[in-house]
C-alpha positions as CSV (number, residue, x, y, z in Angstrom):
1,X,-13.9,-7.8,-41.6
2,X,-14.2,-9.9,-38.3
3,X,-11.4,-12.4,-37.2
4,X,-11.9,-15.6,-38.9
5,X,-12.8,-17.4,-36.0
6,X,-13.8,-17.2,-32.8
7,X,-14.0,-18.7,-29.2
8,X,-17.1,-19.6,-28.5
9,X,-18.1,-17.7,-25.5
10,X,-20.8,-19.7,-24.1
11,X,-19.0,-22.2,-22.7
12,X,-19.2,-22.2,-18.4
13,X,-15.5,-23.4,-18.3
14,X,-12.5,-23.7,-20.4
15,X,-11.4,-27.4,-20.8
16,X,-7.9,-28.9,-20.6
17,X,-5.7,-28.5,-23.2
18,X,-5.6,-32.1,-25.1
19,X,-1.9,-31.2,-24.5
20,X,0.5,-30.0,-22.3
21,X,-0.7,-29.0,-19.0
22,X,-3.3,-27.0,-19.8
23,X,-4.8,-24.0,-17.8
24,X,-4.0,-23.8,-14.5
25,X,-5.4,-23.2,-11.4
26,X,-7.2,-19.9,-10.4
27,X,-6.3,-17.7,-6.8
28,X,-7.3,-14.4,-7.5
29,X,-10.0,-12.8,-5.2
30,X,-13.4,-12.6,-6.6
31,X,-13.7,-10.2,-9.6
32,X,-16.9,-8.1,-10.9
33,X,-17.8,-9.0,-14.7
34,X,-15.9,-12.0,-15.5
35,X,-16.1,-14.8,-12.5
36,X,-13.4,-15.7,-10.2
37,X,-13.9,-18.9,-11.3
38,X,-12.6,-18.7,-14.5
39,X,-9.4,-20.0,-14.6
40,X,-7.2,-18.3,-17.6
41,X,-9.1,-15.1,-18.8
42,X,-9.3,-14.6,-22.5
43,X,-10.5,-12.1,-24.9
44,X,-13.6,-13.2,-25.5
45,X,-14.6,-12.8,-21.1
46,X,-13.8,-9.1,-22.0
47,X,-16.0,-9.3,-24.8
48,X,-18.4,-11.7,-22.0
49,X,-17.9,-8.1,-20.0
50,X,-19.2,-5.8,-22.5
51,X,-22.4,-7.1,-23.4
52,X,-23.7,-7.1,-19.9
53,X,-22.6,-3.9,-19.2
54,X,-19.5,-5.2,-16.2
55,X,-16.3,-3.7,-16.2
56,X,-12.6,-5.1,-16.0
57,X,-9.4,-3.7,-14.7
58,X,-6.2,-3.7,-16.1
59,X,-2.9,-2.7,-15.1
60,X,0.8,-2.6,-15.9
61,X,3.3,-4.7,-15.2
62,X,7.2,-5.4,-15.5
63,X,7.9,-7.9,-13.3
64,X,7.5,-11.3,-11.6
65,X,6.4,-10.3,-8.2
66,X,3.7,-7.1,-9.7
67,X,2.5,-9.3,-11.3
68,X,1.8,-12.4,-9.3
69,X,0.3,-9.2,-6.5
70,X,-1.7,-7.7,-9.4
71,X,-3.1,-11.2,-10.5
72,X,-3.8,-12.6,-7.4
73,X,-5.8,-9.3,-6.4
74,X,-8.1,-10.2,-9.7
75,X,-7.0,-7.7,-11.8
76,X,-8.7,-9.3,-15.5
77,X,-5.0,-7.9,-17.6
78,X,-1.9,-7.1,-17.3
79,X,0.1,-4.6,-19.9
80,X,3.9,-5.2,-20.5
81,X,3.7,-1.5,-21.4
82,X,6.4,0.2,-23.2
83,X,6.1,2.1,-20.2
84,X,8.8,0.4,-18.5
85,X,11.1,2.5,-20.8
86,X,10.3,5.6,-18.4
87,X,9.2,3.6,-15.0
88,X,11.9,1.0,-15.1
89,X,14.7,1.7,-17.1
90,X,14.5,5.8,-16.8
91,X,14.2,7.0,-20.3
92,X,12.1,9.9,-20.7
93,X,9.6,8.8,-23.1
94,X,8.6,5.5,-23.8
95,X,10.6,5.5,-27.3
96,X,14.1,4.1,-26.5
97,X,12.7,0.7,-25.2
98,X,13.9,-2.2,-27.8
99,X,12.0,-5.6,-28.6
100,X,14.7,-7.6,-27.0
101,X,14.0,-5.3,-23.4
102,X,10.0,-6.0,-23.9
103,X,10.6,-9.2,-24.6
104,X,12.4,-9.5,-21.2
105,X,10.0,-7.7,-19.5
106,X,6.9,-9.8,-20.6
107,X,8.5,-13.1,-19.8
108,X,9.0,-12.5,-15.9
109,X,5.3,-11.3,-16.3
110,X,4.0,-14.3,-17.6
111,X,6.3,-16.2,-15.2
112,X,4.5,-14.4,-12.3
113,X,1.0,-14.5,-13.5
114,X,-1.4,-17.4,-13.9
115,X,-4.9,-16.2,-14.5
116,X,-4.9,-12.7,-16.2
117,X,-4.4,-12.2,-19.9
118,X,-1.5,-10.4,-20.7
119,X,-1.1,-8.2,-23.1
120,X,2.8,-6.7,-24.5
121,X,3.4,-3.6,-26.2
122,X,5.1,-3.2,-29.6
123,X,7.7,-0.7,-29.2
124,X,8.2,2.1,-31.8
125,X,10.1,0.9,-34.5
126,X,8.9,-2.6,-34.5
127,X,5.6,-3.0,-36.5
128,X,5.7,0.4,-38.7
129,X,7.6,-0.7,-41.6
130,X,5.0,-3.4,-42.9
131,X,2.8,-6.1,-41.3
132,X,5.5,-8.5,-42.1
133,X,7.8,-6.7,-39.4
134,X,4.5,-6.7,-37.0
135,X,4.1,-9.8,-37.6
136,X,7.6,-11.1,-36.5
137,X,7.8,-8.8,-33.5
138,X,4.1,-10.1,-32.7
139,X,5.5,-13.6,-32.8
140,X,8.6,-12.9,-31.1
141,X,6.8,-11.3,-27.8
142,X,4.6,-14.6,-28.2
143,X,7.5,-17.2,-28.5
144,X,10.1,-15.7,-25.9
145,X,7.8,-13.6,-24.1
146,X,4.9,-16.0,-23.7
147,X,2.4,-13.0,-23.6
148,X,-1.5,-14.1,-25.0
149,X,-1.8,-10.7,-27.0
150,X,0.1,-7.6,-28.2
151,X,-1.1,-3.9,-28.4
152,X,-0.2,-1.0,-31.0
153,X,-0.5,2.2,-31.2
154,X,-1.8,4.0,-34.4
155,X,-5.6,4.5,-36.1
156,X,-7.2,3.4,-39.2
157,X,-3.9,3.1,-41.0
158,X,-2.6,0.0,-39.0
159,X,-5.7,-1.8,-40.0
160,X,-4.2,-3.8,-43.2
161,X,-1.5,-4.7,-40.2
162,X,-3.9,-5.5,-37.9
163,X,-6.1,-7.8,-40.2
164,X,-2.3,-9.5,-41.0
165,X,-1.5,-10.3,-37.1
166,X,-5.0,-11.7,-36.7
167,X,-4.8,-13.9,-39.4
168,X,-2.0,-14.6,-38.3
169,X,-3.4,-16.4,-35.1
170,X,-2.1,-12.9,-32.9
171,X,-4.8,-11.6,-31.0
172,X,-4.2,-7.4,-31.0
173,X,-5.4,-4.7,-28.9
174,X,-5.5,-1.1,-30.2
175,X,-4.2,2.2,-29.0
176,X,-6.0,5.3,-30.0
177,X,-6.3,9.0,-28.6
178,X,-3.1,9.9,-27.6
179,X,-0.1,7.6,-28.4
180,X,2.9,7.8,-26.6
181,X,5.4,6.8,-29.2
182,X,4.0,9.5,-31.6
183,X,4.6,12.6,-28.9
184,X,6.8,14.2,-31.1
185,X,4.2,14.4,-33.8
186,X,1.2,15.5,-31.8
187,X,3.1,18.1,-29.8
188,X,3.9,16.9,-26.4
189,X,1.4,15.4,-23.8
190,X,-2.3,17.0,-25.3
191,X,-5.9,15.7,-25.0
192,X,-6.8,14.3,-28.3
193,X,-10.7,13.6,-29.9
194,X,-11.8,17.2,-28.9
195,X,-14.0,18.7,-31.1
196,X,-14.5,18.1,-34.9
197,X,-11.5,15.6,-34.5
198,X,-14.1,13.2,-32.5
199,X,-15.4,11.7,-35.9
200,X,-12.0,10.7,-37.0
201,X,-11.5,8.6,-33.6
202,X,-14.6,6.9,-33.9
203,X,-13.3,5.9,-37.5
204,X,-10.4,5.0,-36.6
205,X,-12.0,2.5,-33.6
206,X,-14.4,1.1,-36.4
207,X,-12.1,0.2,-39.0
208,X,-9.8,-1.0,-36.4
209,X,-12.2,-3.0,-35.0
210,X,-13.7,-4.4,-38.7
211,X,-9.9,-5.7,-38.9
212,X,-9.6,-7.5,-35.6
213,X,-9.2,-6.2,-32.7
214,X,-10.5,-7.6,-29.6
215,X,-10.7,-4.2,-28.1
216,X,-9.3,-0.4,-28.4
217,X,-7.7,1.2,-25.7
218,X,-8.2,5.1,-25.8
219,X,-5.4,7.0,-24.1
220,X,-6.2,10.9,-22.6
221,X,-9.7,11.1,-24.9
222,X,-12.8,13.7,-23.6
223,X,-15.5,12.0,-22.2
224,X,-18.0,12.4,-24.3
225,X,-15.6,10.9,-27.4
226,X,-14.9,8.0,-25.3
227,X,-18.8,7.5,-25.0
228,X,-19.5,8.0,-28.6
229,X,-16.4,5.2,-29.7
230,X,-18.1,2.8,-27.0
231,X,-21.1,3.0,-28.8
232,X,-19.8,2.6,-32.1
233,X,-17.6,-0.9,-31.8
234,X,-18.9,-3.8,-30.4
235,X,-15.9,-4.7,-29.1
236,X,-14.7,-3.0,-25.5
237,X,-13.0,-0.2,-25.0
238,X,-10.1,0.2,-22.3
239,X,-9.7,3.9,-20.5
240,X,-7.1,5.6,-19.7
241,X,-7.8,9.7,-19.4
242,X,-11.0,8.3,-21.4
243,X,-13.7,8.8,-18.3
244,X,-15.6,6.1,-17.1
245,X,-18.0,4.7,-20.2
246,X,-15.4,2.3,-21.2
247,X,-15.7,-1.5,-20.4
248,X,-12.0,-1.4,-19.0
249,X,-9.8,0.7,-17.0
250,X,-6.2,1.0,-16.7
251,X,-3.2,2.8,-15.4
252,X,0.5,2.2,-14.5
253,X,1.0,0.6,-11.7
254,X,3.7,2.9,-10.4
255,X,1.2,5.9,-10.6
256,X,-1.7,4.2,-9.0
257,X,0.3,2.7,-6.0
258,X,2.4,6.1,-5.3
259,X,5.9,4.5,-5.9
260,X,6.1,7.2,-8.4
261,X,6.1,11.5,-6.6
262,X,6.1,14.4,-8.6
263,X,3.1,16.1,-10.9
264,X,0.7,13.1,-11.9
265,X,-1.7,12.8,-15.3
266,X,-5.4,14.3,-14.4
267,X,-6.4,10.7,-14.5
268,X,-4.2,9.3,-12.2
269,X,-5.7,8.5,-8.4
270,X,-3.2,7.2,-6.1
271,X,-4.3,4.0,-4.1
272,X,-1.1,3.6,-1.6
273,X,1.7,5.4,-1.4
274,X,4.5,2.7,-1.7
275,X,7.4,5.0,-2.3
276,X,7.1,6.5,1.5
277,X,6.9,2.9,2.3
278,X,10.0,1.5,0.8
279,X,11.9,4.9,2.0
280,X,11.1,4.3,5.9
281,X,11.8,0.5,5.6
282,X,15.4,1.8,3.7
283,X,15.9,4.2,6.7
284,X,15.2,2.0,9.3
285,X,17.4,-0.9,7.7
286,X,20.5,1.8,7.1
287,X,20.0,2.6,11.2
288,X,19.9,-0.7,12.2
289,X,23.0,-2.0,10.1
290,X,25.3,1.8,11.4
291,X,23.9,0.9,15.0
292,X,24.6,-2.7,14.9
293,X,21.0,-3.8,16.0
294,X,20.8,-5.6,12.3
295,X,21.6,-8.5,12.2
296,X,21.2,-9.7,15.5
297,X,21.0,-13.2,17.4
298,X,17.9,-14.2,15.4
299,X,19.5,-13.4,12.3
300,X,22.8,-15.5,12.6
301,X,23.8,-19.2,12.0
């Protein structure tokens, strides 16, 4: 069953808010599939996206300054992933995270972005119990956070939950393929959707997608799954490990800008390498300070 409303996608612009302050202003660089003109994106320019056959990018984010980087570059969403439980806070899976910390997380997000959609993670152990606890984390991350939309992780189970929060006026992104916060379960870090286990996948995207979701992320999925779920749901898909059929791609920002070393995901591609960056400007700053060059005249009052 399909949300019970929704934005009507043919408008050229969004109008003010008949309250408040409305949407603001956009500065992010031209972007391909949804216009650089478009001031606040939403759910339904990713939908926009899909039907003419454009692409979007996404990327994490923890913080007010990745995120102001990431939105002025026009990237179309940022994730609050529970991610920052192994990339900020140095956990080793993303399972320790609480609300409380993703809540803190999305709201310097929000403070730093203007124009993408951002979208939180629900952290294990804060939706599984019943849609009623979905619900209230969901409107927690809302309220404090100020994110526009939360993700989850699980398949055609989490549907009656699903069909809840989107009734609930909470727009919800799914997480299929290989989830994170069920590593223990699946055995470690494998490829899921191989095989005869394709047909379940595409299930799982349809009935997640008859209960409300405005798109299904697929997480370490062979290619030719990923193709055959893209076909199946009309709404769009987000890769990650997931090849390059999907409407969407995404990866965390800490892999893709090389602040992170070490063995890296298949998927990963590595667009800078920020962590030699930071370490020379460290160096040099340490030399200046023991030699006494830093700080000099320029530098004093």
């Amino acid at each position: 069953m399909a949300p019970t409303s929704t934005p009507d996608s043919s408008a050229s612009a969004e109008l003010a808010a008949p309250y408040g302050s409305g949407a603001k202003d956009a500065s992010a660089s031209p972007a391909a599939g949804i216009p650089a003109t478009t001031a606040k994106v939403r759910t339904h320019h990713l939908q926009a996206a899909k039907l003419a056959g454009q692409k979007f990018a996404m990327l994490t984010a923890y913080d007010q300054y990745t995120a102001q980087i990431f939105d002025e570059a026009g990237i179309e969403v940022l994730l609050v992933g529970d991610s920052a439980s192994n990339n900020v806070l140095g956990n080793e899976t993303s399972l320790p995270i609480t609300l409380d910390e993703m809540i803190i997380f999305s709201r310097a997000v929000t403070a730093g972005s203007k124009r993408a959609l951002v979208v939180a993670d629900l952290p294990f152990g804060s939706y599984e119990q019943s849609p009623e606890q979905a619900i209230a984390s969901s409107v927690r991350l809302m309220k404090e956070g100020l994110v526009h939309a939360v993700k989850m992780e699980g398949g055609a189970y989490y549907a009656p939950t699903v069909r809840a929060l989107t009734q609930a006026g909470i727009p919800v992104m799914a997480h299929i393929g290989f989830t994170p916060q069920s590593e223990h379960m699946l055995g470690g870090y494998r490829v899921q959707g191989r095989g005869d286990a394709a047909a379940g996948m595409i299930d799982d995207a349809v009935a997640l997608t008859e209960a409300g979701v405005f798109a299904v992320l697929m997480e370490m999925v062979p290619a030719t799954t990923a193709v055959a779920v893209e076909a199946a749901i009309a709404v769009p898909t987000i890769g990650i490990g997931a090849g390059n059929s999907t409407t969407g791609q995404v990866l965390v920002w800490q892999d893709m800008a090389g602040l992170r070393t070490g063995k890296m995901a298949k998927f990963v591609k590595q667009y800078a390498h920020m962590r030699t960056v930071l370490s020379d400007a460290a160096k040099e700053y340490a030399q200046e300070v023991r030699t006494g060059v830093f700080p000099g005249p320029e530098h004093t009052f």
